[in-house]
N, C-alpha and C positions, 0 to 999 in steps of 0.2 A: 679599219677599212683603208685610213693613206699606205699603212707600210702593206699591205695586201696587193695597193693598186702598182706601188715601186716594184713590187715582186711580180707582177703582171707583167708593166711596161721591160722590165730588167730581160724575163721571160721572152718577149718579143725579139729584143733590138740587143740582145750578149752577143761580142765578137766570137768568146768562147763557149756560151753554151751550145751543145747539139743540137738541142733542140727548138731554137732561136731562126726566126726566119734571118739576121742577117747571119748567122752561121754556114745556114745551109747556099745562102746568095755567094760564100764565100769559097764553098767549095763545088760549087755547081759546073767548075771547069767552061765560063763563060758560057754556060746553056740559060734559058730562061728560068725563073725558081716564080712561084704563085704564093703571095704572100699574103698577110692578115690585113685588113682595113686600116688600123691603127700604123701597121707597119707603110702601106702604100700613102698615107695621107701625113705622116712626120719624113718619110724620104719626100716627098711634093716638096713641104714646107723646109728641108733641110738644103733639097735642091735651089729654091728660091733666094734661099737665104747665100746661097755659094753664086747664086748670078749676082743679087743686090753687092756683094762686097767684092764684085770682081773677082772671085778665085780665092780669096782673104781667108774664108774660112772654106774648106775642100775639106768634104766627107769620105775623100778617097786618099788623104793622107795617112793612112794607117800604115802602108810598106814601110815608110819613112819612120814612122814611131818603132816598128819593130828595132827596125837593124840600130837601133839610138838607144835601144834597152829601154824604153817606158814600159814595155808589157813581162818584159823580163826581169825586170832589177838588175842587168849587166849593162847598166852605163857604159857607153862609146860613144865617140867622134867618127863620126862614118868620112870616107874619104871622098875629093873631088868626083872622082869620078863612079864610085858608086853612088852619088845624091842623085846623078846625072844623069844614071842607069836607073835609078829608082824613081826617079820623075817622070817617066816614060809611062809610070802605073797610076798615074796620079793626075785627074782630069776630071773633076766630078759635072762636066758635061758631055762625056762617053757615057754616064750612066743612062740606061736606057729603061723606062717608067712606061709602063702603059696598063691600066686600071690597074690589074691585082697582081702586076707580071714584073718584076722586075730583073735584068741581064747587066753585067758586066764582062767588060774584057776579061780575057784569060789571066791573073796576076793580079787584077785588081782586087782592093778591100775597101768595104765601105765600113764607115765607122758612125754611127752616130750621135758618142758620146756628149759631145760639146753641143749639140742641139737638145738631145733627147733630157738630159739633165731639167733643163729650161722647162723643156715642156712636161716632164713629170713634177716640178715643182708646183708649175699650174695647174694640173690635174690634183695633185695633196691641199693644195688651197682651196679650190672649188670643195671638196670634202669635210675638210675642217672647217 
């Protein structure tokens, strides 16, 4: 039942799978996308979590992870001035949340690894 619920939550919230509500958020060309309970209630909580640390942890830093190769394997140092072009995409209070709706800017990627981990640990504990 844990590794069923990981493949669940994984299911939801993949940057790269298709079939992933933040997939399709990603490429919805900044239009609104209606997403899963689970999905609308860990972006709330992932949102919160980007106001409490002042910007500290941004769920809309994925631009940045690209062009730096973590999603590639082609490690780079990106230069001054594309960090600076790429920070322009990176605001996780442009995301805009309302019940089951979620819209980002045009360019923007929400990512919810670094939260979503957290909370699928909790959900495999609650199980076992």
């Amino acid at each position: 039942m844990a590794q069923k619920r990981i493949e669940d939550l994984e299911a939801f919230w993949s940057v790269t799978d298709e079939n992933s509500d933040i997939y399709k958020i990603k490429h919805s060309e900044g239009g609104p996308v209606i997403v899963t309970d689970e999905t609308t209630e860990i972006v709330s909580f992932t949102l919160e979590m980007a106001k409490e640390t002042e910007g500290a942890l941004d769920p809309t830093i994925y631009p940045i992870l690209i062009t730096w190769g973590f999603t590639t394997h082609k490690h780079r140092v990106s230069d001054k001035k594309e960090i600076i072009q790429l920070l322009n995409l990176v605001n996780y209070q442009e995301v805009a949340s309302s019940e089951n709706t979620i819209r980002l800017n045009l360019g923007m990627i929400l990512d919810l690894d670094a939260v979503g981990k957290g909370y699928a640990s909790d959900e495999v504990s609650e199980i076992l």
